[in-house]
Structure formats: structure tokens, C-alpha cells
C-alpha positions in Angstrom: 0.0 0.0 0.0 3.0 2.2 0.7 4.0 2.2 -2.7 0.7 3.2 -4.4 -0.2 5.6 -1.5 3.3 7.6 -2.7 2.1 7.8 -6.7 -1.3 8.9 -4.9 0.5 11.6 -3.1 3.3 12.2 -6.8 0.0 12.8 -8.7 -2.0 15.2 -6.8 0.9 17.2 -4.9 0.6 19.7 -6.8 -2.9 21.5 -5.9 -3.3 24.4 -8.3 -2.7 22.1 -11.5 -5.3 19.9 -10.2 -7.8 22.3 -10.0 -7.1 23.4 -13.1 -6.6 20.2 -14.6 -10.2 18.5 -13.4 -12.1 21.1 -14.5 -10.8 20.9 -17.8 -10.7 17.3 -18.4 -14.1 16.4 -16.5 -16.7 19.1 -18.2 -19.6 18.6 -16.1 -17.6 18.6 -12.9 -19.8 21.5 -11.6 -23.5 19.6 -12.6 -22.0 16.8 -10.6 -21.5 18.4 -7.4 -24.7 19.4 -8.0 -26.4 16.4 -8.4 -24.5 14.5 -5.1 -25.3 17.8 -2.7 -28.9 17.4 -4.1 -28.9 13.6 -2.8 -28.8 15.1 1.0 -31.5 16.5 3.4 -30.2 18.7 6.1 -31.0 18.6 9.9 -30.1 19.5 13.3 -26.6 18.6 14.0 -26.5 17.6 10.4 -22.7 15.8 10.5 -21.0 15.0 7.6 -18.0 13.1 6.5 -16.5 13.6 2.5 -13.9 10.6 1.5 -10.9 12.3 -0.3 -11.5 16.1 0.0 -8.8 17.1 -2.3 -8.2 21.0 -2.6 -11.4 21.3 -0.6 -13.6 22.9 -4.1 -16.4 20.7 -2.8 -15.7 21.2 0.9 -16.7 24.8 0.6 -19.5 24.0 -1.2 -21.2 21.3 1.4 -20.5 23.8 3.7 -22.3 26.8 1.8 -24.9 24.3 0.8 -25.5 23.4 4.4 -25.1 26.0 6.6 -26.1 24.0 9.7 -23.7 21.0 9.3 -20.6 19.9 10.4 -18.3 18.7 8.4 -15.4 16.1 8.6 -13.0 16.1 5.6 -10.3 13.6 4.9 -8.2 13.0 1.9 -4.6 11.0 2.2 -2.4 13.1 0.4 -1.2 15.9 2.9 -0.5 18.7 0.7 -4.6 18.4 -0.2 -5.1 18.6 3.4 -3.6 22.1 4.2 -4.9 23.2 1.1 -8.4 21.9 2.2 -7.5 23.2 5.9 -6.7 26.5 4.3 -9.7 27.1 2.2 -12.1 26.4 4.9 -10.4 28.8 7.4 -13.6 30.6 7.4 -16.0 27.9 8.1 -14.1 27.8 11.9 -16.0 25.3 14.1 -17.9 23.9 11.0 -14.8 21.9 10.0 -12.0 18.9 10.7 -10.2 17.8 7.8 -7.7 14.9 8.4 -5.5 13.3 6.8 -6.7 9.5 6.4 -6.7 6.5 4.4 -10.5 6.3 2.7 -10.2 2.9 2.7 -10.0 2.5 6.3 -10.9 5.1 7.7 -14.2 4.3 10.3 -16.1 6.5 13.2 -18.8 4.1 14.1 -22.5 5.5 13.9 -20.9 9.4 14.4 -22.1 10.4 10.7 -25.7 11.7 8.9 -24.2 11.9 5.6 -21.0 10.4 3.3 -20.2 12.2 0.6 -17.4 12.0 -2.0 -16.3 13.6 -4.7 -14.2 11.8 -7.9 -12.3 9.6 -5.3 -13.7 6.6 -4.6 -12.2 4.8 -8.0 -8.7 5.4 -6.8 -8.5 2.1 -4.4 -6.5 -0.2 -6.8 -8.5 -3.7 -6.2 -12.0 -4.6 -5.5 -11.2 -6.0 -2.1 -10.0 -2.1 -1.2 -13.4 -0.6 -2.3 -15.5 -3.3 -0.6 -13.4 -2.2 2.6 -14.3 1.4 2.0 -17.9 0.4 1.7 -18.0 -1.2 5.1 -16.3 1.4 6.6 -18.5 4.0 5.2 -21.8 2.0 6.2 -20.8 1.1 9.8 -19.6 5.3 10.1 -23.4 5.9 9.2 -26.1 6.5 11.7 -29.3 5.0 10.7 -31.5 6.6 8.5 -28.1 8.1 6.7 -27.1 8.7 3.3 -24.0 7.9 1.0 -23.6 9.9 -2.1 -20.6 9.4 -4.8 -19.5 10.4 -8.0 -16.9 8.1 -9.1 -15.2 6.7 -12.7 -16.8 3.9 -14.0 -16.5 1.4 -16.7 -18.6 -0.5 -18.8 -19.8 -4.0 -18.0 -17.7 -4.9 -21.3 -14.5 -3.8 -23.1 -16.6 -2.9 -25.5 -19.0 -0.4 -23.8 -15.9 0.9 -21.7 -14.0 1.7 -24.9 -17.6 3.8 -26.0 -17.5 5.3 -22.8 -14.0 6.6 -23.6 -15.0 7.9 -26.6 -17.9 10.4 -25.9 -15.1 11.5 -22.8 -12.9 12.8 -25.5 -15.6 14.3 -27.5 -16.5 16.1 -24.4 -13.4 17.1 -23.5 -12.5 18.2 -26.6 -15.4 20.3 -26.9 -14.2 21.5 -23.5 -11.0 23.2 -25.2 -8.2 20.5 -24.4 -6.2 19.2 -27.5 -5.6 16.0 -28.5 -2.0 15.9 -27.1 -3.3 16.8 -23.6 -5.9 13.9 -23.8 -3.4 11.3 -25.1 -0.7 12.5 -22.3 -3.5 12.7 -19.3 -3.9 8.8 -20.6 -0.4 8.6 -19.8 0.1 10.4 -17.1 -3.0 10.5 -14.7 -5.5 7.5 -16.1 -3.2 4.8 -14.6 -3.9 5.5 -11.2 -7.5 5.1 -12.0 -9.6 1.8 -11.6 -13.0 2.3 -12.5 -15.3 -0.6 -12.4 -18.9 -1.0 -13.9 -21.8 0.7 -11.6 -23.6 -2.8 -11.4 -20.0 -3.7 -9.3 -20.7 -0.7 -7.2 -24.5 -1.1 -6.3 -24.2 -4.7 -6.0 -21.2 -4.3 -3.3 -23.1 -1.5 -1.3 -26.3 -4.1 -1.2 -23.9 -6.8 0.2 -22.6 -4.5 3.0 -26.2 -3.7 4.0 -27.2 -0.2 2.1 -30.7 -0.1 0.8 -32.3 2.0 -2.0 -28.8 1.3 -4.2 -29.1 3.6 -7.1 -27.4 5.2 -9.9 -28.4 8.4 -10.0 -26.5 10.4 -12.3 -24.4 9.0 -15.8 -22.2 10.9 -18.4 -19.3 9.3 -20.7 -17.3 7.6 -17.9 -18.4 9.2 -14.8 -21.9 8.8 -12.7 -23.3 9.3 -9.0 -24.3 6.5 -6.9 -26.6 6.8 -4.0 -27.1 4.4 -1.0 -29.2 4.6 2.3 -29.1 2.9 5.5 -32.3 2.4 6.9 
């Protein structure tokens, strides 16, 4: 784990390129944020935990969304954290972000809400997302919520290789030449592992979520939502 947690850390050290760079090559990053905040009723002492906070983009905006909640951030690379930290330094009180392993990372029965943002395809094997799955459904209190966007893939190489295809008309509608896509595929795509959303909602049913949906699909991203009753 040491090994892939470092490439983790090589590929996102570098905050302000990310930023730029996920905006770019995801177009509808901003409708997808939308969509997972949507998947969330507020209430008193509303607590929330996001898996894999990054720069803390979507931080600030759970927080705006929900001006009564509590929010508990973690993401494992640490220069995401103080970047995260730092852009939240308004939202005093409202606020923890830590770094932590999403895969493991458990506080039994202390959350309303899980949300996450583009990170949950990063665990390299299946065995690491089931874990985070667990982990996620025993840190929900009943009657809570889990809300994703993620990578996905087709349930075949050839409807994965489609997906990939409407991605790079997107993006290149989005302004980003074809050198830049060919080199993200070299550069950034291999520390993806997206797997097909029937992987994702059967995995959630095993664990014990109910009401396993996805909510949300375009070229090879979608939102997933869960519920522990």
C-alpha cells in the first residue's frame, strides 16, 4: 500500500494544477456536485464526512450548501489537506479535515451523511473498495445517506471503450487538445480503476445499504446513492 499511497501523493501534490486540470478534463464537474449535494437532506446537527476532500472545491461548497452541518474532511495526500484546511479557514467550528486512508478510515455510527467527490475509483482492487464500503456503512447513523461520484466502466471492453469515446468528445469540446488527452492517458489515467456501476451497487447491497441507485451518468463518470435504513 505504501507504494501506491506515494504515486497517490506524486499525482496530486501539486494543488493548483489539479484544480485546473479536473475542470478541464471532466466538463460537467460543476453539474456533478450538484447532483451529489442534491442527494442530501439537512437537519439539526446535520454531520457530515467527504472521503478524499482534495483541494477542498467541494468542501466549501457542502459547507455553503449546508449551513447548519458539520463537516469532517479527509483525503490521504497531505498537501490536499492544508490546502483543504486552508480554504475552509472561514468555516471555523464547522470543519475537521484529516488526513486519512478512505479505505479505512471508520467512526462508528458518528455520521448523517457520506459524501465524495471523484475519489472513490482510486483504491486499486476490488477487495480495497469493498473495505471502504464497510467502513463508510458502519460510520453511518441509521437513517443516513452515502452519495458518490466516481469513474466507471462499462460492464464490457466494448462499452468501456464507448465510454471513452464520448469522454474525448466532451473534452475536446471542453478546449483540451488531443495531445493533452493522449498525455492525461499517460500520465494520470493509470492510477485510475474504475469498475462498472452494477459492481458498485451490488457491493453497497452486500454490505447492507438499501435503495442502491445510480443516480446520475455521463461518458465515464456517474453518481451513486445508497441509504441505511
Amino acid at each position: 500500500m505504501l507504494e501506491q499511497d506515494s504515486k497517490i501523493s506524486l499525482n496530486f501534490a501539486d494543488s493548483f494544477s489539479y484544480d485546473r486540470r479536473i475542470r478541464r478534463f471532466v466538463p460537467y464537474y460543476d453539474e456533478m456536485m450538484d447532483l451529489i449535494l442534491a442527494c442530501a437532506q439537512e437537519r439539526n446537527g446535520f454531520e457530515i464526512l467527504e472521503l478524499g476532500c482534495g483541494t477542498g472545491s467541494f468542501s466549501h461548497r457542502v459547507l455553503d450548501t449546508f449551513p447548519r452541518a458539520r463537516l469532517t474532511a479527509i483525503d490521504l495526500v497531505q498537501e490536499m489537506v492544508d490546502c483543504c484546511r486552508n480554504r475552509l479557514a472561514d468555516s471555523a467550528g464547522r470543519a475537521e479535515v484529516i488526513q486519512a486512508d478512505l479505505i479505512n478510515f471508520s467512526q462508528p455510527r458518528s455520521f448523517d451523511c457520506v459524501l465524495s467527490n471523484l475519489a472513490l475509483h482510486y483504491p486499486e482492487t476490488d477487495a480495497k473498495k469493498i473495505r471502504a464500503c464497510w467502513n463508510v456503512f458502519e460510520s453511518l447513523r441509521s437513517g443516513g445517506c452515502l452519495c458518490f461520484s466516481v469513474m466507471l466502466a462499462g460492464p464490457t471492453d466494448e462499452d468501456t471503450q464507448a465510454m471513452w469515446r464520448a469522454w474525448e468528445e466532451d473534452v475536446l469540446m471542453n478546449g483540451v487538445a488531443r495531445e493533452e488527452i493522449e498525455q492525461w492517458y499517460r500520465v494520470y489515467h493509470p492510477y485510475d480503476y474504475p469498475v462498472p456501476p452494477g459492481a458498485w451497487l451490488k457491493w453497497l447491497g452486500d454490505v447492507g445499504f438499501d435503495d442502491c441507485r445510480l443516480v446520475w451518468f455521463r461518458s465515464v463518470f456517474g453518481a451513486i446513492q445508497a441509504h441505511k435504513t
